[in-house]
N, C-alpha and C positions, 0 to 999 in steps of 0.2 A: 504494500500500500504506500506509495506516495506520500509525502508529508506539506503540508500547504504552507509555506512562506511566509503566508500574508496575515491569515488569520485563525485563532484554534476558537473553536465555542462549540455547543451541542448543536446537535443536527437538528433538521427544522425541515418543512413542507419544501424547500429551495435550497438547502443543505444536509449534503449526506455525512456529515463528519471530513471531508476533505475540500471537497468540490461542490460549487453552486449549482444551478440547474433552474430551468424553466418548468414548473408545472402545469403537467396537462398540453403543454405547446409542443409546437417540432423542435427535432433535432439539431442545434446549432451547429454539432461539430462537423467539420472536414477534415477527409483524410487526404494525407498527400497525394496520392492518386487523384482524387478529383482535383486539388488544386491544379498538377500539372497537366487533366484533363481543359480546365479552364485556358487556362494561360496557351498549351500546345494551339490551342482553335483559334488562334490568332484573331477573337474579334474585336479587339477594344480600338475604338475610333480615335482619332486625332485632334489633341486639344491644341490650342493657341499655347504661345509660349508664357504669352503677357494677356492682359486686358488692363483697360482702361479704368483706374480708380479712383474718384474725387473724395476722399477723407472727411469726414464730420469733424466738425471743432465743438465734443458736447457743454452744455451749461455744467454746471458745477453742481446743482443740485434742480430736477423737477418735483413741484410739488404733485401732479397728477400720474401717467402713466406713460412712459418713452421707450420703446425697442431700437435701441441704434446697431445694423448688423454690421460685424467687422469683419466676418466670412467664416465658411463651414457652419461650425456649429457654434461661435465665439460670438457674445452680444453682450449687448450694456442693458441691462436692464434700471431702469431710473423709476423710482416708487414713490412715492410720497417722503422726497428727502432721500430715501437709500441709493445709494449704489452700488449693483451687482452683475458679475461677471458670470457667464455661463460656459464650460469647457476652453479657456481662454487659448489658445495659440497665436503666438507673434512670432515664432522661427521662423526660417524658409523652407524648412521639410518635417513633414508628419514623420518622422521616422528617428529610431535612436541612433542615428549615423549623421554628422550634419551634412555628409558628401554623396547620400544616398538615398533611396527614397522618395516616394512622391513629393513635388517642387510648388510650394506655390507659386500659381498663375495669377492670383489677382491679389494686388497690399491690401494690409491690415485695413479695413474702412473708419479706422479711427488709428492714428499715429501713435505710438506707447505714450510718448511726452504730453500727449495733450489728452490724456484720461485725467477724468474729476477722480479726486480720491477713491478709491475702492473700499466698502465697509464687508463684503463678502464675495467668496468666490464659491460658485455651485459646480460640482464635478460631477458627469454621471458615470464613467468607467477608466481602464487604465488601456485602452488603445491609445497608440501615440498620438493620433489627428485629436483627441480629447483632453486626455493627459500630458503635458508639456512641460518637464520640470523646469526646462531652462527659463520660461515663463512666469509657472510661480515661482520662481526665485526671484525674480524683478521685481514681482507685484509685492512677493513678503519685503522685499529691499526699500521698495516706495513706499507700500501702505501697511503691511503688516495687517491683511484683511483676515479676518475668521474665512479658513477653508473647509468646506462642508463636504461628505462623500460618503458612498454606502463601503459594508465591510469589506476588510484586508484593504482598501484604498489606502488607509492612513500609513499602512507601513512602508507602499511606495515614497509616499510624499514624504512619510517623515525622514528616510534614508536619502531622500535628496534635497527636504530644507530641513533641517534640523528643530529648527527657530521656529515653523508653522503654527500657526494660533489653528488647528484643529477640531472637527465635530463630526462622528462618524456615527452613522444610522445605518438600520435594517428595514426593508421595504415598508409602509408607513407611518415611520418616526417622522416625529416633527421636530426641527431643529429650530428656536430660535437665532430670530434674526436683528432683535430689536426688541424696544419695549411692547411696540403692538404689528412684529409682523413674523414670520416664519415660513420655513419652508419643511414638507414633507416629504418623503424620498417616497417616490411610484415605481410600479413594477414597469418593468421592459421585457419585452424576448429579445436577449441578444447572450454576448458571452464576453469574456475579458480574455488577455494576455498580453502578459510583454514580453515575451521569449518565447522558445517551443515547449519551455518542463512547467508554465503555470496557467495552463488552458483551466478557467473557468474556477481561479482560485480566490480572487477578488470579488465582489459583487458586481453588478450594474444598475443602475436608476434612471427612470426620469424625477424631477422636482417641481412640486405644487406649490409656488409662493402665496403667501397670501400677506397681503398688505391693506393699511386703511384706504391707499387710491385703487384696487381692485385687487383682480389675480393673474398670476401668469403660468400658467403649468408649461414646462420647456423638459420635452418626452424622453429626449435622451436617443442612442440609440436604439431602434426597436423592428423587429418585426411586426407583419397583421395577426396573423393564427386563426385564432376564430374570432378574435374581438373584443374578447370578454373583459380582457384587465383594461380596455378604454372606458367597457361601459358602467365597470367599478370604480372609475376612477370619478367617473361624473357623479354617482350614486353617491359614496365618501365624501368628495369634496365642493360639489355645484359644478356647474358651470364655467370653466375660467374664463376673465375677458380678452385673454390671448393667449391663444397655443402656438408653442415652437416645433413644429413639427418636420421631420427630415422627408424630402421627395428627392434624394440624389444618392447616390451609389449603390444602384439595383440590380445591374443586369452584370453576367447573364441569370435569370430568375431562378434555376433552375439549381445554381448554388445560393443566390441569395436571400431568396422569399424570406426564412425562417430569421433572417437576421437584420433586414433592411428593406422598408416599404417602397413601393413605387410610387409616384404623384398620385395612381387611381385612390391606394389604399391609403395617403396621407387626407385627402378627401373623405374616406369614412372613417377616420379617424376623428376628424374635426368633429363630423356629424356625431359618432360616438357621443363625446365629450360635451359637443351642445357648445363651442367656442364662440363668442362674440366676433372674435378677429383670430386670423392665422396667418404665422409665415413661415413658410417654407425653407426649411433652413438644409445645412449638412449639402450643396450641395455647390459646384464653381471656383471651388480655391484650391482643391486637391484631387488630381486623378487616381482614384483610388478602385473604380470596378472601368465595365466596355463600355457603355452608352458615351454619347458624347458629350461638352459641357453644356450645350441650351435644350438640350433634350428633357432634363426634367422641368425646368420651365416653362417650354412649350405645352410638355405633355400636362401640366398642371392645370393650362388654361385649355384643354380638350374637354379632363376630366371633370373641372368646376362647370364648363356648358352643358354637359349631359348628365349630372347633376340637379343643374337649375340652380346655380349657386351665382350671386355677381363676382364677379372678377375681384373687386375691391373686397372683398369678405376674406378673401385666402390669397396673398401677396408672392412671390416669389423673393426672398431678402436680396437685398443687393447692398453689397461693401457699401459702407458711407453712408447709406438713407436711413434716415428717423422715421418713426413710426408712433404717432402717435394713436394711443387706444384710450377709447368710451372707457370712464374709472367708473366705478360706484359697484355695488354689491349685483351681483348675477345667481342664480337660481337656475 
């Protein structure tokens, strides 16, 4: 048996004494045969080297509710007075190599120097496009932000900032954020690692904020399944008045369903949850599966028309733009 790294505690519905797991959902893992089934079939299409990106210069403090995307899955989140970072990356490659691995193609949509102070950082797994230490180490160096994350996270983080102001949760803990705001850790189907010997030894999350200017639940990595930990999530928590939801690195489906939705299913996801607003996030800054980089964009405004959904309801993020969301309590 194996010995896990990251975290020891008793087994549970999502832990068997080593290793986490999805209940009830599909299979996450891949075996190396399919990967180099993947990758042999030569389909992944051809990204741009660069794009065009106009940086936000954000206020220092919103009193209502602000989504600034900085790309991938990295956003500002602005609350009434808070300021919060979600899976932050500012390197040039998702990967633990700085000379290897997927490149970012589009800059930060907000410059490092010109972030408002940081009061919290939300992490939802230890893939590297999520998990960045070289990142939080800046952000512990400037802000010394409380960093939030589900179990075994903290052992990564704390092996690589020592210093980290820390709060580790189990799938519906709720982690104070403040005097009147918090976040709770939501299930995901997906799986962690940072090497090849600790497949699925960390947890994974998405995060329900809730704040007095409203709420923002940001899904985290996830697959569809059957649906059911979206429509618990609306059950548990309301409504949120913006979901961060990923519609990029899908294809080919066939390896990815179980671990990463497509724009169709970021669409009933929303619907799930019952979200006031949504943006599309996870998807333009990093080639990481085949499709190409506007593909999930496009395909997002296929899926909202057949639907019947406006366009403006589910946004595609883009580096640099603000987002201002409807505050006030949702049901």
């Amino acid at each position: 048996m194996p010995t896990n790294r990251y975290y020891s505690g008793p087994p549970s519905d999502h832990f068997d004494g080593t290793r986490f797991f999805n209940p009830g959902e599909p299979n996450t893992d891949r075996s190396l045969l399919q990967v180099l089934r993947w990758k042999v079939a030569g389909g992944a299409a051809t990204w741009p080297a660069a794009v065009p990106v106009a940086p936000a210069r954000p206020d220092a403090h919103v009193a209502g509710l602000r989504i600034t995307a900085v790309g991938h899955a990295t956003l500002l989140i602005q609350a009434a007075g808070l300021n919060l970072l979600t899976d932050p990356v500012w390197s040039e490659r998702a990967s633990p190599l700085s000379f290897a691995g997927p490149k970012r193609v589009a800059a930060p949509g907000i410059a490092f120097a010109d972030l408002p102070r940081i009061d919290a950082v939300l992490l939802s797994h230890s893939h590297y496009d999520h998990l960045d230490v070289a990142t939080l180490r800046r952000l512990q160096a400037a802000y010394d932000p409380l960093m939030v994350m589900p179990l075994g996270n903290d052992a990564i983080v704390r092996a690589a900032v020592p210093d980290a102001r820390i709060a580790v949760g189990d799938w519906h803990d709720r982690i104070a954020l403040g005097e009147n705001a918090g976040t709770t850790l939501t299930r995901a189907n997906h799986w962690s690692a940072r090497g090849v010997n600790d497949r699925r030894m960390a947890l994974w999350s998405g995060h329900f904020v809730d704040t007095p200017a409203g709420s923002i639940w940001f899904a985290g990595d996830t697959g569809y399944g059957d649906g059911a930990i979206f429509r618990d999530i609306r059950t548990r928590h309301g409504a949120p008045n913006a979901a961060l939801i990923p519609i990029g690195a899908y294809e080919p489906r066939w390896f990815m369903a179980p671990q990463h939705v497509n724009p169709e299913e970021a669409v009933r996801i929303m619907l799930d949850v019952a979200a006031g607003f949504a943006l599309g996030i996870h998807w333009g800054t990093f080639q990481l599966t085949d499709e190409a980089r506007e593909a999930p964009r496009l395909a997002l405004v296929t899926a909202l028309a057949e639907a019947g959904i406006p366009p403006a309801r589910f946004a595609a993020a883009q580096p640099g733009r603000a987002y201002d969301v409807e505050a006030g309590p949702r049901r």
